[in-house]
C-alpha positions in Angstrom: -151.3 -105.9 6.0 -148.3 -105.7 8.4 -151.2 -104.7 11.1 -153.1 -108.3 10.1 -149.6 -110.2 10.3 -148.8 -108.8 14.0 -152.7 -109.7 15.5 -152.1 -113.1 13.8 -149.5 -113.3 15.7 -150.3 -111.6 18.6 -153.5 -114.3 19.1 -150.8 -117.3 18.6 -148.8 -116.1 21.1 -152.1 -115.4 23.3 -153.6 -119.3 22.6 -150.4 -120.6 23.6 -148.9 -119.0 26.6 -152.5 -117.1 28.2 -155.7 -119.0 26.9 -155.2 -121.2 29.6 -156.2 -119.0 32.3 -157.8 -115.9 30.5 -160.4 -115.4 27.9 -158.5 -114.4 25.1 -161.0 -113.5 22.5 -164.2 -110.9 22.4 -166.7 -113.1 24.2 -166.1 -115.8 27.0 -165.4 -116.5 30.4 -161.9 -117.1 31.6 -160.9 -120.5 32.7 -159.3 -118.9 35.8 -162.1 -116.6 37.3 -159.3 -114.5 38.7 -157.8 -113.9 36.1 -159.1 -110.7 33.4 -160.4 -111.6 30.0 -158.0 -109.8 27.3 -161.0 -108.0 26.2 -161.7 -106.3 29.8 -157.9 -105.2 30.0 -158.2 -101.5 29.2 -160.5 -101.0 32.0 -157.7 -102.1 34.5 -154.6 -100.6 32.7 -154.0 -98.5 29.8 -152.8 -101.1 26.9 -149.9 -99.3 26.0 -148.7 -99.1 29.8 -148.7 -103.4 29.1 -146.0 -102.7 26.6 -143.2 -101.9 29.5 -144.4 -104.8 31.6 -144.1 -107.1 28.8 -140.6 -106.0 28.4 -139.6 -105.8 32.3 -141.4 -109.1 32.7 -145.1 -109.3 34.4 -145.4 -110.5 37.6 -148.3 -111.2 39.4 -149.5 -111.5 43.3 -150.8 -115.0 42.8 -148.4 -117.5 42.7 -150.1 -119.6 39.5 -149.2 -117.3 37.3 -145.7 -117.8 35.1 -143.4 -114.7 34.9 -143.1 -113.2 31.3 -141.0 -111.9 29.7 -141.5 -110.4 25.9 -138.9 -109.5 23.4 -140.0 -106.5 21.7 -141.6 -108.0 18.5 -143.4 -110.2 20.8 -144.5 -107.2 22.5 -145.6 -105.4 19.4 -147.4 -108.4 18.1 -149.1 -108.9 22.2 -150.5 -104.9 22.1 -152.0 -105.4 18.4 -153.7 -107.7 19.2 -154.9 -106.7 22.6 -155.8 -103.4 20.8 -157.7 -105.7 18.0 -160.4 -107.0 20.7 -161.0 -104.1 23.4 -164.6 -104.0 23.9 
């Protein structure tokens, strides 16, 4: 059950601060081309490698996209559900 609350979350977070440039469920296009649907994620870096950029802050080599910063429940919530949808 506390793995179902942290996805929950996890895809809040997602639909409110990514799903306006990546796809952020198991099918779809993202709205940005450039930038990777969640699903795709593990075939560019291993998901719990995203944990420490969470937490440092991501940063990106195109300017659209906002710097991040997680705090560590965020970050748990973020890799659940990441881990939920890898295709």
């Amino acid at each position: 059950m506390a793995q179902s609350g942290r996805i929950q979350r996890g895809l809040a977070f997602a639909q409110t601060n990514c799903a306006q440039c990546h796809a952020i469920g198991r099918v779809g296009d993202s709205p940005v081309p450039e930038a990777p649907p969640f699903r795709t994620l593990h075939t560019r870096y291993p998901i719990e490698d995203l944990a420490e950029a969470f937490a440092e802050g991501i940063t990106t080599g195109h300017p659209s996209m906002p710097q991040f910063q997680l705090d560590p429940a965020q970050i748990n919530d973020l890799i659940a559900y990441l881990n939920s949808i890898q295709g």
